[in-house]
N, C-alpha and C positions, 0 to 999 in steps of 0.2 A: 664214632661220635654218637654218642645218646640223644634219643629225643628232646630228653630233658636239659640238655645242654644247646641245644639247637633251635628248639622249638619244634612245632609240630606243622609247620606250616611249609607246603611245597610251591614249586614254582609253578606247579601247576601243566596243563598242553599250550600251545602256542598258538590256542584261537583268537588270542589278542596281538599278536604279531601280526602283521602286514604279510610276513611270507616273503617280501623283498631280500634280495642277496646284500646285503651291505659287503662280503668278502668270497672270492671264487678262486681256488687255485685249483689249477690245469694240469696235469702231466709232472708234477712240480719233483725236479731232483738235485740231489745233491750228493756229487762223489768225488769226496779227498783224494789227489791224488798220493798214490807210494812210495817214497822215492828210497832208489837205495844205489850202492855204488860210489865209485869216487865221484863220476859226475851227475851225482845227483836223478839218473833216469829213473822217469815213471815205469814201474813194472808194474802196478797196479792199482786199483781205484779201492778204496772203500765206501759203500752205497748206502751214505745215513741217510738219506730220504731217496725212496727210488720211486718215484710215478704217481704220487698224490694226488687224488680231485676228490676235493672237498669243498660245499660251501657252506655259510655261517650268515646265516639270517637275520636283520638289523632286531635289534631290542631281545634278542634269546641270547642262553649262556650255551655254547658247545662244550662240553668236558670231553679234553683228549686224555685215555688211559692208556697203559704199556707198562712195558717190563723198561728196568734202567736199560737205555742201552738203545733203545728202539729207534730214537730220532725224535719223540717228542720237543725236546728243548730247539734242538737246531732245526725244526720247521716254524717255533716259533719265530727263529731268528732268521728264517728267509722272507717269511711273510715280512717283520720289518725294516726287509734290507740289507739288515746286521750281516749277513753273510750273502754272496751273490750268486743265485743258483746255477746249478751246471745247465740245467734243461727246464722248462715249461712258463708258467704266467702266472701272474698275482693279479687280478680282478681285484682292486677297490672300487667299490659305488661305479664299474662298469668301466672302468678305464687299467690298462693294463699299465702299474707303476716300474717294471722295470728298466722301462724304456727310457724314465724322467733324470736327469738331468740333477743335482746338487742343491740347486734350486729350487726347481717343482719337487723335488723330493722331503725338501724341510716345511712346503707347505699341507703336504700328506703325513708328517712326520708329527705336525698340529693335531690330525686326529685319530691318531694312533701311536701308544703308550704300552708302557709292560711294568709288571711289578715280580720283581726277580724273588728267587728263595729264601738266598739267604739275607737277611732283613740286614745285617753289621755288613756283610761285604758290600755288599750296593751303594752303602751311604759313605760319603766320603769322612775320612773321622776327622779331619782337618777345618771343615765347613761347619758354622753351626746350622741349626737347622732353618732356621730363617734363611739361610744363604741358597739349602739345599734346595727347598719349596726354590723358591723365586728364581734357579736356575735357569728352568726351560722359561719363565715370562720373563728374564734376560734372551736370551735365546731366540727367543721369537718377538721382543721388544712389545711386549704389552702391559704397560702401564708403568709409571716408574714414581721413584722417592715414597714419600707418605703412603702410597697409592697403589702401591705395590707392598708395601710391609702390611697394610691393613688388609690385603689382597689374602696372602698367607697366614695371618692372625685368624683370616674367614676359615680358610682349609684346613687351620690345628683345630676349630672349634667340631668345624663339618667331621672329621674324623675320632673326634671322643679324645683331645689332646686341649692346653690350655693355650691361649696366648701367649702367658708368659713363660713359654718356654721356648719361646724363640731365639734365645741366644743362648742354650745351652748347645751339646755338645751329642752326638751318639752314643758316648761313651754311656752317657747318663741316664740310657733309659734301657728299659727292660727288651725281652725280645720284640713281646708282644708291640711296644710302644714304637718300635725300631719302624716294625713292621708298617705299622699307622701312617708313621711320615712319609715312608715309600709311596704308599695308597695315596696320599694328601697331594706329592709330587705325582704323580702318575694323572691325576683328576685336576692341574692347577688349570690347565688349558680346556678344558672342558673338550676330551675326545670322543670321537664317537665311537671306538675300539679299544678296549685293552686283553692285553694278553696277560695272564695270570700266570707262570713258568712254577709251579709249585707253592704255592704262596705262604702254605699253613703248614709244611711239611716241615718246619725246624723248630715250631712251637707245640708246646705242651696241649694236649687236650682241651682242657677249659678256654684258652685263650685261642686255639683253631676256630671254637663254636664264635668267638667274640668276633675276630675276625670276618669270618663265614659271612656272619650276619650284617657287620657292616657294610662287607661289600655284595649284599641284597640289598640293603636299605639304601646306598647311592646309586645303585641298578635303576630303579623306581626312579630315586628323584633326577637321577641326568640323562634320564634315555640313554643307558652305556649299553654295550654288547661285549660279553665276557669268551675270550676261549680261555677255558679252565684247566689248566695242566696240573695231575696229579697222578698219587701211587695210591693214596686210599679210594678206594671204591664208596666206602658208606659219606665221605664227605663230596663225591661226584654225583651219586644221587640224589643228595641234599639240595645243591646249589644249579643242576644241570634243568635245561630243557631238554637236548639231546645229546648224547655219547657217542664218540668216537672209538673206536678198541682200535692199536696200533701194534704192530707186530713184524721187525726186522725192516725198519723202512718204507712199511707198505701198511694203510688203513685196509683190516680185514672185516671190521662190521660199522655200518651208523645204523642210529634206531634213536626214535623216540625215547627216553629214561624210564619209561613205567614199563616199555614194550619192552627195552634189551632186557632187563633186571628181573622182569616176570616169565620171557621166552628168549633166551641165546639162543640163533640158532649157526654160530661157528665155534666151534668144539675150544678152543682159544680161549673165547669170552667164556664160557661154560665155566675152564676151570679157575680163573681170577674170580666167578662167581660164588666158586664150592668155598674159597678160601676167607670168606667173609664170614667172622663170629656170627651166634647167635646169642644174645641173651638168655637163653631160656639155656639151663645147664641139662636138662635132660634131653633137649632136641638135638642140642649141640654133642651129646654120645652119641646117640643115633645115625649123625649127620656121618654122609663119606663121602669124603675129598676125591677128586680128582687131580691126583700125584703124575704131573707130567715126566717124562722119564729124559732123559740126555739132558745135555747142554742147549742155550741159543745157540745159532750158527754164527761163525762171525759174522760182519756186512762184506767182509774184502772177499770171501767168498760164501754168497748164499748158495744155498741150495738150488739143484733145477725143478721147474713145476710150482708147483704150492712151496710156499717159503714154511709153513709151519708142518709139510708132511713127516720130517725127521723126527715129530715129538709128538704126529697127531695121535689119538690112540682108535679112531677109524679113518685113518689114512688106507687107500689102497693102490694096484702098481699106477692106477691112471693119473693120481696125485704125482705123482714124481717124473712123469714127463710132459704134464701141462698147467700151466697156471690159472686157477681160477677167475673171471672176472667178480669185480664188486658189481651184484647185479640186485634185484626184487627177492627178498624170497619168502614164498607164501604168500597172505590177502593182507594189504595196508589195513593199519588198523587208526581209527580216528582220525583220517585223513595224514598219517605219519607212510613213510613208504622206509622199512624195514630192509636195507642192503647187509650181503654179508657178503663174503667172497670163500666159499666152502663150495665142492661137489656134491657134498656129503653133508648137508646141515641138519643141525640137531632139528629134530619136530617141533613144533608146538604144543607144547603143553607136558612133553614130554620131560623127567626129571634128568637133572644132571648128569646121577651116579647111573645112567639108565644109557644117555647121550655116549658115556664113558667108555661101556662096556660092550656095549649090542652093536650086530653087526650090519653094517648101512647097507643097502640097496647097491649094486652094482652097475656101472656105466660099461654096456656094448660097444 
């Protein structure tokens, strides 16, 4: 995504956040189980999320990145429940909601929302969209008749749609427009969390920046707090405070957005960085990727030690019989504190194709 499509304008560091946790998850896992045979026996698990801690700071955007495949989507969907985890905790505003009950869960369900990817399957094609919007203020019974359509007539305007298209159809509208009403439902209830599950990733370029931008501009005005799930890196710079890198079930790096993007220091983040165009056509010959080699592993069986040693390209034998923690590494910069989960992490300041090649320091 171009500047000039975007704007030039960043979110800036998080000296105007509070710092508070609005969201904490603990140890957080999730493993399918296998079943095979006549009667159905578990032979074995698949570990789409295996041991997450992560938390997500009221009024910042987190962007989580990865390869397909990683667990992104289905950690969004434990965070709201949508799926019930095998192991650890979900911290809302300090209260562990796993424990809550059908009840206490659709009054936490109030403030927390998702806006799925694909913009036509989410919406029902049967509903119009007036029905759509006013679902969850059914749902949670706030406000009704008159009072409720002029509720939703609020959220076509608030999202760049008209009123009077409140008795059309999904069919009827373009992606991008699809996409809006999503947004529009997603914000009826005024949440104080949404999860973003790819959002821009089915629409054309110029209408990603439209979007993008939108949901900055209702950032601002509803004190929201975004976890950003996406594949483009240059649209997770754009919109992020800080970055997540996720990798086989397991978050391998958090950073500050200026910090990961200017110093990676997990060989991982490094080469989803190499693979980011340049505008500039003569930088961009000069530029050399970092070509990771193999396959992912599957989840049903990762690897032992570091989950990324089979592809690192300075992995050594200590990587393969013990797993790194997510821990500090290097001097916090800005008051941001820089985790990655590597023995071996790339230097500061050090270049990529440099990261790539040279050989790390070895562990006694």
């Amino acid at each position: 995504m171009s500047e000039a499509a975007t704007g030039n304008g960043q979110n800036g560091s998080l000296d105007g956040h509070a710092g508070e946790n609005l969201l904490e998850l603990k140890n957080l896992k999730m493993h399918f189980p296998i079943k095979a045979g006549v009667l159905r026996r578990t032979v074995g698990h698949v570990k789409a999320v295996d041991g997450v801690n992560l938390e997500i700071r009221k009024g910042e955007t987190l962007g989580l990145v990865g390869e397909s495949g990683c667990g992104k989507s289905t950690l969004a969907r434990l965070v709201l429940r949508l799926l019930e985890p095998t192991e650890g905790e979900v911290l809302f505003e300090g209260e562990d909601i796993l424990g809550y009950d059908r009840k206490r869960m659709l009054g936490v369900r109030r403030n927390m929302q998702i806006i799925f990817q694909d913009p036509y399957a989410s919406l029902n094609p049967r509903m119009s969209v007036g029905n759509i919007i006013a679902e969850p203020l059914k749902t949670h019974h706030v406000s009704e008749g008159s009072e409720r359509k002029k509720r939703v007539q609020e959220l076509l305007e608030v999202v760049g749609l008209s009123p009077e298209h409140y008795n059309r159809y999904p069919h009827e509208f373009s992606g991008g427009q699809r996409q809006r009403i999503g947004v529009a439902r997603a914000i009826a209830l005024n949440p104080r969390l949404i999860i973003c599950d790819e959002p821009v990733s089915a629409l054309d370029v110029s209408i990603q920046a439209q979007v993008v931008n939108l949901l900055e501009d209702l950032q601002k005005e509803f004190d929201l707090t975004y976890v950003f799930i996406a594949h483009d890196l240059s649209v997770v710079k754009h919109i992020s405070d800080r970055v997540a890198v996720m990798y086989l079930g397991k978050i391998v790096e958090v950073a500050d957005r200026k910090d990961l993007y200017a110093n990676p220091r997990h060989p991982y983040t490094a080469s989803l960085l190499s693979a980011i165009p340049v505008p500039d056509p003569r930088k961009e010959r000069e530029r050399q990727r970092v070509v990771l080699t193999g396959d992912v592993p599957s989840p049903a069986n990762p690897p032992s030690g570091c989950p990324f040693h089979t592809r690192c390209p300075r992995a050594q034998d200590y990587c393969k019989k013990n797993t790194p923690p997510l821990e500090l590494q290097g001097t916090p910069q800005d008051g941001e504190n820089h985790l990655a989960a590597c023995f071996f992490p790339v230097k500061e300041g050090q270049r990529i194709e440099e990261a790539a090649t040279s050989t790390p320091y070895r562990v006694e």
